[in-house]
N, C-alpha and C positions, 0 to 999 in steps of 0.2 A: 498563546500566540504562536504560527508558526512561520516558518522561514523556507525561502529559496533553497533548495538542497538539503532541508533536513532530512531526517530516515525517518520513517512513523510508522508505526504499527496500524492495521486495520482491526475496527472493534465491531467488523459485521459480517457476513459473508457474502461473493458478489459473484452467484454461480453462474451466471452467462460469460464470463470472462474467465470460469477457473480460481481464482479468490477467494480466500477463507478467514474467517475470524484468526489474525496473528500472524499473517503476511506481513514483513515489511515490505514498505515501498519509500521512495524516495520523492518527496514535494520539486516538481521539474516546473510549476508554471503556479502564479499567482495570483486567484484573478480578483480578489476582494478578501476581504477580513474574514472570511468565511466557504469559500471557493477555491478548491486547488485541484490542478493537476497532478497526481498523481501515477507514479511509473514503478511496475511491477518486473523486477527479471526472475530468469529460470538461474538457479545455481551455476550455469554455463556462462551466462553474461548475455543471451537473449532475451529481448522484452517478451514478456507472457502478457502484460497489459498494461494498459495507460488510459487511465479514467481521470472524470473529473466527480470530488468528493467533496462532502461539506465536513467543517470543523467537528461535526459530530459523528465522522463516519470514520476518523482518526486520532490517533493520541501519541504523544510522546511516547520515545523508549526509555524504559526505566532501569534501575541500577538490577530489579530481580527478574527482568526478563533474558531468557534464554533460547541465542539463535537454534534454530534444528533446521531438517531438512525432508521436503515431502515429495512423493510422486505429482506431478499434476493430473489433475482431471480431467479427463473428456468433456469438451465443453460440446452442449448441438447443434 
């Protein structure tokens, strides 16, 4: 189950936006048991993107994951 404001990991890549398998993002809108809004920033604290995602396109953060940091990519 997930929540208003959690942090979630993405478990796909979402290259029209720049997004990669193991981005966090943050759940900013809820729209069903299965539909979220979802908000991506650049290490700056600008949005890179804000999608909407289903329960399957996101997972919890876990105790063995480890933040890092990527260049983004040219999106077209």
């Amino acid at each position: 189950m997930f929540n208003l404001l959690d942090t979630v990991v993405l478990t796909r890549d979402v290259p029209d936006v720049g997004l990669r398998r193991g981005d966090l993002g943050a759940i900013v809108e809820v729209y069903g048991p299965n539909t979220f809004e979802v908000e991506f920033v650049a290490a700056s604290g600008r949005t890179q993107a804000l999608v909407t995602l289903t329960a399957a396109d996101i997972r919890h953060v876990g105790d063995q994951d480890l933040v890092s940091v990527r260049p983004l990519e040219k999106t077209a």
